[in-house]
MMTF fields as JSON, N, C-alpha, C and O atoms, coordinates in Angstrom:
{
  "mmtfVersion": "1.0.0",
  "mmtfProducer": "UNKNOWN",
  "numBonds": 383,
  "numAtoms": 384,
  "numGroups": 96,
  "numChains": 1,
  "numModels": 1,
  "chainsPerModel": [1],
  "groupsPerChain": [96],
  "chainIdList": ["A"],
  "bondAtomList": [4, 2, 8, 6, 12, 10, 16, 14, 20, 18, 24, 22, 28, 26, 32, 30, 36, 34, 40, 38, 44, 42, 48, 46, 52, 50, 56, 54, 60, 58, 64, 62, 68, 66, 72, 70, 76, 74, 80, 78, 84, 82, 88, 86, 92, 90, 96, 94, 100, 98, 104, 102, 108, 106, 112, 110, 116, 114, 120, 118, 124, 122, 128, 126, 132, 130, 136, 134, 140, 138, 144, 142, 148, 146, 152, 150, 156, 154, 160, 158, 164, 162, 168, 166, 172, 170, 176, 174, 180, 178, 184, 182, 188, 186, 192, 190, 196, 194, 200, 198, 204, 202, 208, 206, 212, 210, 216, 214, 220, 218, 224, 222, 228, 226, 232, 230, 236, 234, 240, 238, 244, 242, 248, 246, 252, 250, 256, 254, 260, 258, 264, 262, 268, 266, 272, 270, 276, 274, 280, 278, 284, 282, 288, 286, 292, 290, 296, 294, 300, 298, 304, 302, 308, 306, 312, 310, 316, 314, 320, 318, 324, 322, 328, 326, 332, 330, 336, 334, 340, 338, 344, 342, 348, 346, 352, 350, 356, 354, 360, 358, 364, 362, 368, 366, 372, 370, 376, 374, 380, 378],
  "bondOrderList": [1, 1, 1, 1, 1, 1, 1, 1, 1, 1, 1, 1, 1, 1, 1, 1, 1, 1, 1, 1, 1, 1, 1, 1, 1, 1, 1, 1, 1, 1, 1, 1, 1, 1, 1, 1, 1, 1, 1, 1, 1, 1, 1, 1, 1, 1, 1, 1, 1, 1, 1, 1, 1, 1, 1, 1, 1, 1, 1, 1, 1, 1, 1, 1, 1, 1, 1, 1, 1, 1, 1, 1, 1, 1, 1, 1, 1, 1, 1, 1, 1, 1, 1, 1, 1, 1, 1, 1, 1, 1, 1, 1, 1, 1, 1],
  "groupList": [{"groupName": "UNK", "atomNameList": ["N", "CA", "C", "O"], "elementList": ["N", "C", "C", "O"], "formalChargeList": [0, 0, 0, 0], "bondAtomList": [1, 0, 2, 1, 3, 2], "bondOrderList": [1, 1, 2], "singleLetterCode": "X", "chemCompType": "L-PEPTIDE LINKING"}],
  "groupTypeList": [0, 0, 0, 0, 0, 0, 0, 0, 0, 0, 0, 0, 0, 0, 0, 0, 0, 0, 0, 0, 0, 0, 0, 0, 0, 0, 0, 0, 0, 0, 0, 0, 0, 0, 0, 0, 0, 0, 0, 0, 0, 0, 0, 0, 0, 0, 0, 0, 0, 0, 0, 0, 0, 0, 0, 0, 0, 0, 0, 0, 0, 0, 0, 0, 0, 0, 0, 0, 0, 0, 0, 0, 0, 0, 0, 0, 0, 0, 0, 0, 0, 0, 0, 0, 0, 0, 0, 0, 0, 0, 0, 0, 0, 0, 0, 0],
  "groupIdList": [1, 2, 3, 4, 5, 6, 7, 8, 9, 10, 11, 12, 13, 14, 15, 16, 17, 18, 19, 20, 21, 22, 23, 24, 25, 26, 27, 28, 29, 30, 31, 32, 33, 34, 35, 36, 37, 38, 39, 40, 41, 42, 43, 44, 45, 46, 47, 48, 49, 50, 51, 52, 53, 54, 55, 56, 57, 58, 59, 60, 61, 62, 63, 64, 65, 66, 67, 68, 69, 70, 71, 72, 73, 74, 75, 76, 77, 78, 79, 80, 81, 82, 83, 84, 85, 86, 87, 88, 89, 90, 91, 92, 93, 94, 95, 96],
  "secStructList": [7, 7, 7, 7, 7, 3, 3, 3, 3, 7, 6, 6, 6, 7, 7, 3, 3, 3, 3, 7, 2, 2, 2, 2, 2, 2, 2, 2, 2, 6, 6, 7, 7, 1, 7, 7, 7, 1, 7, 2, 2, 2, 2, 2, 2, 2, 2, 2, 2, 6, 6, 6, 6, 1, 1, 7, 7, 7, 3, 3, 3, 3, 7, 1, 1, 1, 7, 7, 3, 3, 3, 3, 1, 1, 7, 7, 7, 6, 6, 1, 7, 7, 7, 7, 2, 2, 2, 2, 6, 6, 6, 6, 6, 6, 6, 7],
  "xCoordList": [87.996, 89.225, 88.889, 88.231, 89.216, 88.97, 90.416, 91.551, 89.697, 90.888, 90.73, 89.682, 91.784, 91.657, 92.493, 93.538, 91.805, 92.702, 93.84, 94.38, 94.002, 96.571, 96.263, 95.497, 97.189, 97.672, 98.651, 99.179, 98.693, 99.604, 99.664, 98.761, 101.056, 101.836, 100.875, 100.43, 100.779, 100.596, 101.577, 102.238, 102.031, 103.184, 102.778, 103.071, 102.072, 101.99, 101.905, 102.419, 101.462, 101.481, 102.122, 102.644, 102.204, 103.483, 102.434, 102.738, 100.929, 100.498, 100.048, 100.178, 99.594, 99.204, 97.355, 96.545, 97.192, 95.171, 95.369, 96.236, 94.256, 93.812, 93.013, 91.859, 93.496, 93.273, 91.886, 92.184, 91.042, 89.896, 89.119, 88.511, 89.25, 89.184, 87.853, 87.74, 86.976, 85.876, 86.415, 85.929, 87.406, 88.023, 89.052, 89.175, 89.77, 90.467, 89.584, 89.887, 88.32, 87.916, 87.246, 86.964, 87.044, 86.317, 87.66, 87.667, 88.563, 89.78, 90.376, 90.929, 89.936, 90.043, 88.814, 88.971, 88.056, 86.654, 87.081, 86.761, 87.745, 87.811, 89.327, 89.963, 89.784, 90.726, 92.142, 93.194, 92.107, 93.689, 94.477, 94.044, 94.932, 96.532, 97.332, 98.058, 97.08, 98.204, 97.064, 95.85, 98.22, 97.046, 97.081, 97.798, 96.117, 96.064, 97.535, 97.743, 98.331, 99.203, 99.238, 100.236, 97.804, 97.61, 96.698, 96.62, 96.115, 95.474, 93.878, 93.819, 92.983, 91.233, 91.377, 91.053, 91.823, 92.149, 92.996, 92.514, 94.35, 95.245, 94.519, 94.805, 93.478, 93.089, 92.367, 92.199, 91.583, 90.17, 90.861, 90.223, 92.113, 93.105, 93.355, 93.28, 93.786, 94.232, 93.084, 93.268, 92.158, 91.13, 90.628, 90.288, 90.406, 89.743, 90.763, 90.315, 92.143, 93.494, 93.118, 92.989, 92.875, 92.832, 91.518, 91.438, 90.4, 88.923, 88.012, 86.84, 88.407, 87.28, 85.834, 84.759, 85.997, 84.321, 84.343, 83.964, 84.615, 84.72, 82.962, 81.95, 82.826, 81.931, 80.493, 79.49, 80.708, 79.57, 78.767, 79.261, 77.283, 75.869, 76.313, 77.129, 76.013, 75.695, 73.862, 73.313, 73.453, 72.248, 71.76, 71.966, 71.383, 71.298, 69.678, 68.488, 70.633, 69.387, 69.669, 70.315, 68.451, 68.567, 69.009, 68.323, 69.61, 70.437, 68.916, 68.213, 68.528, 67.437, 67.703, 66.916, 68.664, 69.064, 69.264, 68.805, 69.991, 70.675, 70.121, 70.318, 69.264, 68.63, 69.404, 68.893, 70.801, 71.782, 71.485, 70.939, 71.71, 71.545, 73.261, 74.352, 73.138, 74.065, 74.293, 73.535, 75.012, 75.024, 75.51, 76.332, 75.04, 75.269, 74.946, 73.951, 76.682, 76.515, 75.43, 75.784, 74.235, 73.564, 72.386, 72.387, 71.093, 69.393, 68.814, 68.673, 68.549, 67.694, 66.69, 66.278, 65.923, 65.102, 64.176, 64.745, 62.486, 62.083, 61.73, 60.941, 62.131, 61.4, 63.405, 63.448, 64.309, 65.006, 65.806, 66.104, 66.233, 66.417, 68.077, 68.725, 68.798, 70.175, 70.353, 69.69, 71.567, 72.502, 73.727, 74.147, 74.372, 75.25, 76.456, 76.375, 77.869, 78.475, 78.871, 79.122, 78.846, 78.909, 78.043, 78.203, 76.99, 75.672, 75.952, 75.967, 76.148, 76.452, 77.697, 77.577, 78.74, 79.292, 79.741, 80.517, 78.768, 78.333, 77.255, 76.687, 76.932, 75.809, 76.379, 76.012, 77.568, 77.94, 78.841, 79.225, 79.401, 80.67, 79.852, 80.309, 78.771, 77.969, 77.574, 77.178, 77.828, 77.114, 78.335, 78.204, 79.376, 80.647, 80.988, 82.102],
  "yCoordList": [146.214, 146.983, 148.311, 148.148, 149.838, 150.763, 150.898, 150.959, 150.916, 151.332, 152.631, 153.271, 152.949, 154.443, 154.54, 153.922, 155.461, 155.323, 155.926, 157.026, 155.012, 154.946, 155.004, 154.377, 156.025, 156.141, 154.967, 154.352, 154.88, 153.602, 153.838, 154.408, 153.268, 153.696, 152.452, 151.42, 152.953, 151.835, 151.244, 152.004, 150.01, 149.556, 149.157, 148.015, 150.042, 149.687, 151.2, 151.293, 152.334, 154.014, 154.734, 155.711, 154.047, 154.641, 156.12, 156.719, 156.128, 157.641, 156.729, 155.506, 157.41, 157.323, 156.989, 157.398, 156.387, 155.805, 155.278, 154.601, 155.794, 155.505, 154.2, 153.998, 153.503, 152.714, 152.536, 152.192, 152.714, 153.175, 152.092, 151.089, 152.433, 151.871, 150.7, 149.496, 151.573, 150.767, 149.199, 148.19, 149.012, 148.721, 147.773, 146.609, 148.196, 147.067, 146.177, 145.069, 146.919, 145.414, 144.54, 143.351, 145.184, 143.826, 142.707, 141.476, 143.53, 142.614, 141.463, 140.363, 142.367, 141.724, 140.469, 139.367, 140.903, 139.905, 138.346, 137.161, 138.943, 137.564, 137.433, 137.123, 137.613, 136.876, 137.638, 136.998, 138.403, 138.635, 139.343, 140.341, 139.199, 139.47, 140.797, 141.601, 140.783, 141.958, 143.106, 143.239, 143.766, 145.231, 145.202, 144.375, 146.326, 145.853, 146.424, 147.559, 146.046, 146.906, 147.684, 148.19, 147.741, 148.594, 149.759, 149.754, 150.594, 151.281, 151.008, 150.227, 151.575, 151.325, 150.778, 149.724, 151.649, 152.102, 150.953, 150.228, 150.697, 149.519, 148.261, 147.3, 148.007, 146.681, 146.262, 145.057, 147.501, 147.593, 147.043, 146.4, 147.414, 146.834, 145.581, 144.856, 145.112, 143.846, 142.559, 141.374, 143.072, 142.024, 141.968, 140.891, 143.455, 143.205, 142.691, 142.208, 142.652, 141.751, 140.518, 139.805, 140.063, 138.557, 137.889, 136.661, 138.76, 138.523, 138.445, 138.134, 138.682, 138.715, 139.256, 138.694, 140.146, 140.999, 140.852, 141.964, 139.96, 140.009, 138.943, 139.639, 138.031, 137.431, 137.999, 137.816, 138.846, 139.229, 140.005, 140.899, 139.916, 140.195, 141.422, 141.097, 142.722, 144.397, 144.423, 143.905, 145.116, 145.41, 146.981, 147.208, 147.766, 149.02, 149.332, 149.017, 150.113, 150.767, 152.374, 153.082, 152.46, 154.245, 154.422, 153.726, 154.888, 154.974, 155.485, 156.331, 154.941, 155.492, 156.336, 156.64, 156.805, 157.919, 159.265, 160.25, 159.265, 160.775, 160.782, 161.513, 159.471, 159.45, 159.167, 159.215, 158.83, 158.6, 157.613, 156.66, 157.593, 156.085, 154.789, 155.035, 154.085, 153.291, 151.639, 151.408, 150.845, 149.6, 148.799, 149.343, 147.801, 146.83, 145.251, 144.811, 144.372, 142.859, 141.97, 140.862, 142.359, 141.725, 142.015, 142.938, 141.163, 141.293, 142.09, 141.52, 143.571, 144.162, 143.448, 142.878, 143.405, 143.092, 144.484, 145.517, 144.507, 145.583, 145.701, 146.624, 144.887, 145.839, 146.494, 146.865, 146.487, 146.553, 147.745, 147.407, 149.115, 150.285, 149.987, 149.161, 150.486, 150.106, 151.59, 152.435, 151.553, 152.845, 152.859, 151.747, 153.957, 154.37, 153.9, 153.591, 154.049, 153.406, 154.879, 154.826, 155.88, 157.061, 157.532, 158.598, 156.914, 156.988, 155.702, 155.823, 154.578, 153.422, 153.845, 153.855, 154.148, 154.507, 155.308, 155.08, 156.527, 157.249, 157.183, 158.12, 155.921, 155.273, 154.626, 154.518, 153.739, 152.529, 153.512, 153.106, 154.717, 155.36, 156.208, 156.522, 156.597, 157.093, 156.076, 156.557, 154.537, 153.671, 153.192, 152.844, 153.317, 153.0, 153.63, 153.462],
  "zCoordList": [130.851, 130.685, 130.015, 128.987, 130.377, 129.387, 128.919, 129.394, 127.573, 126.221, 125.774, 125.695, 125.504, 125.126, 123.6, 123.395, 122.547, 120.881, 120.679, 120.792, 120.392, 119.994, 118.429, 117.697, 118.231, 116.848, 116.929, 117.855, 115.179, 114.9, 113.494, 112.881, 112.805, 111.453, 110.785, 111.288, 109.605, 108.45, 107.931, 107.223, 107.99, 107.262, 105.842, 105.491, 104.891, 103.8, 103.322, 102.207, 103.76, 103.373, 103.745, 103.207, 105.472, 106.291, 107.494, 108.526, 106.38, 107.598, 108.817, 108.874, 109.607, 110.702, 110.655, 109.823, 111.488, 112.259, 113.432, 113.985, 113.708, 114.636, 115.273, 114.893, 116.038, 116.347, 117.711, 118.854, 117.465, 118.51, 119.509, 119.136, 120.513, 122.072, 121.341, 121.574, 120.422, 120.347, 119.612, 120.122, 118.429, 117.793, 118.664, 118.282, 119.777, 120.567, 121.442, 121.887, 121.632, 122.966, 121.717, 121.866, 120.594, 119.836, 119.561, 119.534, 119.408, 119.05, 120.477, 120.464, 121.569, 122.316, 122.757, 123.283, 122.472, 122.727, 121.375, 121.465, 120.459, 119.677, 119.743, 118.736, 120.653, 121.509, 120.247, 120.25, 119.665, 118.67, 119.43, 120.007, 119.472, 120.218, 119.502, 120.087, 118.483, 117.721, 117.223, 117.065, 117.102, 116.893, 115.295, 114.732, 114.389, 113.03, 112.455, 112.884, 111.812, 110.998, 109.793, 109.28, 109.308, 107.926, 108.586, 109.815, 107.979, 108.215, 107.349, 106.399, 107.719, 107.064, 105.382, 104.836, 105.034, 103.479, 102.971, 102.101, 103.487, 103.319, 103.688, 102.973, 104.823, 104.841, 104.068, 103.878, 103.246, 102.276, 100.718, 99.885, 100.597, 99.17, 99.174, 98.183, 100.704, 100.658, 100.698, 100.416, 101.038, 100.846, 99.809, 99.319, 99.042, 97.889, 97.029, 95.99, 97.176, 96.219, 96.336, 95.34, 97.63, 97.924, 97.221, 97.202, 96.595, 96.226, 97.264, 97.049, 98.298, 99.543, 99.13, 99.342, 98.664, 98.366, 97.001, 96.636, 95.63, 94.083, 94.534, 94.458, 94.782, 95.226, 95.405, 94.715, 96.687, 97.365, 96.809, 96.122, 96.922, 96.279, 97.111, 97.973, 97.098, 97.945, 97.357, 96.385, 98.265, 97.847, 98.098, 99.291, 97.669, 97.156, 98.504, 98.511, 99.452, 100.817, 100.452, 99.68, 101.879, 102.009, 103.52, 104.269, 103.915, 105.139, 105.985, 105.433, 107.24, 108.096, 108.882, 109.779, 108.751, 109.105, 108.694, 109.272, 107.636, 106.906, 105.281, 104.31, 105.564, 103.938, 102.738, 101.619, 102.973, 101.676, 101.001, 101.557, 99.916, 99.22, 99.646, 99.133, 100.199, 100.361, 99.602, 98.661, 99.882, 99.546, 101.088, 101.825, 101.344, 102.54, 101.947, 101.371, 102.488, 101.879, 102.614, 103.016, 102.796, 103.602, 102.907, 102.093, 103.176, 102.432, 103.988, 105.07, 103.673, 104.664, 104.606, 103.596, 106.355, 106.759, 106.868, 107.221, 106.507, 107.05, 108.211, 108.413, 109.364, 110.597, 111.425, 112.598, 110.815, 111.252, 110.461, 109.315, 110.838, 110.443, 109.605, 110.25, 108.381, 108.024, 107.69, 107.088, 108.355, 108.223, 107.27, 106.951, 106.761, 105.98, 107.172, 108.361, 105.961, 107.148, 108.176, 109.38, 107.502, 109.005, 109.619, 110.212, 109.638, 110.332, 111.364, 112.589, 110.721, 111.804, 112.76, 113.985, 112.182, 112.996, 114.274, 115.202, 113.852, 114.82, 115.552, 116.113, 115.547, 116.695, 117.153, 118.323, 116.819, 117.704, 118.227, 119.323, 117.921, 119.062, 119.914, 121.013, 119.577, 120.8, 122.333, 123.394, 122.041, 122.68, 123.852, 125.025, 123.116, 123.463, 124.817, 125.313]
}
């Protein structure tokens, strides 16, 4: 199916995001039905309210890309390159 990105209201700020084509077929690949109703920022509050990430170990990389210093909840492997998250991101929307 090509998807193409729909703005959509936050029902918790009220602005507007974007909702991105890359972003619906994953939603569609794990089968959810509804589109998100918060926006990046609003979903990032509500999990960390709920304790979702109070838990999780981060471990302190250098992006192989743009050289930033970052954090990722995962133990890098070295034969496998870790990116910042706008470095990742702008590889997986290039691929898209």
């Amino acid at each position: 199916m090509d998807y193409q990105d729909k703005t959509l209201i936050c029902k918790e700020c009220g602005k507007e995001f974007v909702f991105t084509a890359g972003e619906q077929a994953f939603y569609a690949e794990k089968g959810f039905e509804n589109e998100p109703g918060r926006c990046h920022e609003c979903r990032g509050v509500k999990k960390r309210s709920r304790g979702a990430q109070t838990d999780r170990k981060m471990y302190d990389v250098i992006c192989a890309k743009c050289g930033k210093k970052t954090q990722v909840p995962f133990e890098p492997k070295l034969n496998r390159p870790i990116y910042c998250r706008d470095c990742f991101n702008a590889l997986r929307n290039k691929s898209e």
